[in-house]
N, C-alpha and C positions, 0 to 999 in steps of 0.2 A: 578291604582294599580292592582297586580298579585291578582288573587283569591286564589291560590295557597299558603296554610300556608310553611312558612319556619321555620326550625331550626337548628339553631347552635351549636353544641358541643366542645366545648374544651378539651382536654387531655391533661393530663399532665404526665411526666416524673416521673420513679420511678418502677422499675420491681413490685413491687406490685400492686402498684394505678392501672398497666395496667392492671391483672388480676382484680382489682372494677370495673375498665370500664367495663367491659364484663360485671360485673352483672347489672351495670346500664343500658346499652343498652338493656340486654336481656328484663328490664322490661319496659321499653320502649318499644319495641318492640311487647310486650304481651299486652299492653294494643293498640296496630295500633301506636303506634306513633315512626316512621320514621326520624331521621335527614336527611337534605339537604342539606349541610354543615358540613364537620369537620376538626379540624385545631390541629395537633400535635407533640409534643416535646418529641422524645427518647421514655421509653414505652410506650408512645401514640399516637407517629408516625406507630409503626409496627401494633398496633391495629387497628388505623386508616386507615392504606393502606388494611390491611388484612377485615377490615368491609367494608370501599368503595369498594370491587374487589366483595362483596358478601359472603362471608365466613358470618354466624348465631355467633352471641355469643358464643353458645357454642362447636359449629366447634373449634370454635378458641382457646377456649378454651383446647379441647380436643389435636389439633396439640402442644399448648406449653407442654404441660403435653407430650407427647409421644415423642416430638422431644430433641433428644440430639446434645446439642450442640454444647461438645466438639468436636467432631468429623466435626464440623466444623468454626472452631477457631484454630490456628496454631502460636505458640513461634513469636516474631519480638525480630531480633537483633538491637535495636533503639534505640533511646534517649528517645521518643517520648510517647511509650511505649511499656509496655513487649509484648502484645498479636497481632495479626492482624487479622480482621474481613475482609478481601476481601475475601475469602473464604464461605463466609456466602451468598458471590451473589448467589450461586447455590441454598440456601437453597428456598434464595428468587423469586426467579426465579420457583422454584414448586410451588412455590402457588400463586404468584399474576398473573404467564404466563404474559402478554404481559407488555413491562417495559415503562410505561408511563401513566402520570395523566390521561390524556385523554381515556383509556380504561377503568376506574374506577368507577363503577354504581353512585358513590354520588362526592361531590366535595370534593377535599380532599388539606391541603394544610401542609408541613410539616414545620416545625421550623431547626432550624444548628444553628453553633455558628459559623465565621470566626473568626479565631485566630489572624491572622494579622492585622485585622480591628479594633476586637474589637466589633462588630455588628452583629446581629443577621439577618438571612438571612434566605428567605420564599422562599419555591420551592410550585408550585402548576397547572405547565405545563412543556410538556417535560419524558424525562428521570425520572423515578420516584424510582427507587431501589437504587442508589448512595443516592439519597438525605436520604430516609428511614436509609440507613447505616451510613449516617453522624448525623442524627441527635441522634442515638443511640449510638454512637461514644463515650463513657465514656473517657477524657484527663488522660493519665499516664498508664490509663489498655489498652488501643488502641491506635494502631498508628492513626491518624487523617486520613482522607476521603481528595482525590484531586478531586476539581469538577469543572473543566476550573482553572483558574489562583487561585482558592481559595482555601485553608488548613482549613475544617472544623471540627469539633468533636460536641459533643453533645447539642441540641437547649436547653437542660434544663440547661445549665451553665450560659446564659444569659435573658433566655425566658421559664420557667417549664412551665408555662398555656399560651401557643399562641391564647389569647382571641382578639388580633386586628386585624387579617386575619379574621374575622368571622364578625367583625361588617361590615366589608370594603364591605367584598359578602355578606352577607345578606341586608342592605341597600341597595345596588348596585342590590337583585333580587326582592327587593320587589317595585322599580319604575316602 
């Protein structure tokens, strides 16, 4: 067995909740205690990518408060829905800088919905900014995220608390 304590967090979806996260982590954080693992859905996807890159709680904080949106959010003429968030890659792109799980100080794993499927889908290597877009992907306000052969929107339509990527790695680091 690792010596090495592990911990898992799960986030879940919800423009709010994500802003709790922050203050949950920050006090975690204050007292030494570290997650090793985080696994999340929609607001707790972009918190999740944005705390595995290193960003402080209340960085993170301070970037959703300063950062405006609209200006990067853009009309879709669609069925699908009214808004289009591919525009949002650049935002993403300042702050996580390199796009992929693997440059990410903690393990991080996000949640999506496949629409066609029907199943909830876990990215957690690879390409890491699409998945964060899709799993944020609100259906009707956003056109869905294409990621290879798959139409994704939001991991909290099927999965709000992706707590089964967490037991899978942490089990799996603590042999």
């Amino acid at each position: 067995m690792s010596s090495k304590a592990t911990l898992g967090i799960a986030l879940s979806g919800g423009g709010i909740r994500g802003i709790a996260h922050l203050g949950v982590l920050q006090a975690l954080n204050d007292y030494g205690i570290f997650p090793t693992h985080l696994s999340g859905s929609s607001a707790g996807a972009i918190v999740g990518a944005m705390y595995a890159k290193g960003f402080a709680p209340k960085e993170i904080f301070d970037i959703i408060v300063q950062t405006n949106y609209f200006k990067f959010i853009r009309p879709a003429i669609s069925w699908t829905g009214i808004l289009k968030m591919d525009t949002t890659e650049e935002l993403y792109r300042k702050y996580l800088g390199e796009d992929s799980f693997e440059s990410l100080n903690v393990k991080l794993t996000v949640a999506a919905t496949d629409i066609q499927r029907g199943k909830v889908i876990y990215f957690n290597q690879g390409e890491l900014i699409k998945p964060v877009m899709a799993s944020s992907c609100i259906p009707g306000m956003f056109d869905p995220i294409q990621i290879g052969n798959k139409i994704l929107v939001d991991g909290g339509v099927l999965n709000n608390l992706p707590v089964e990527p967490l037991e899978a790695s942490v089990i799996r680091s603590l042999a």
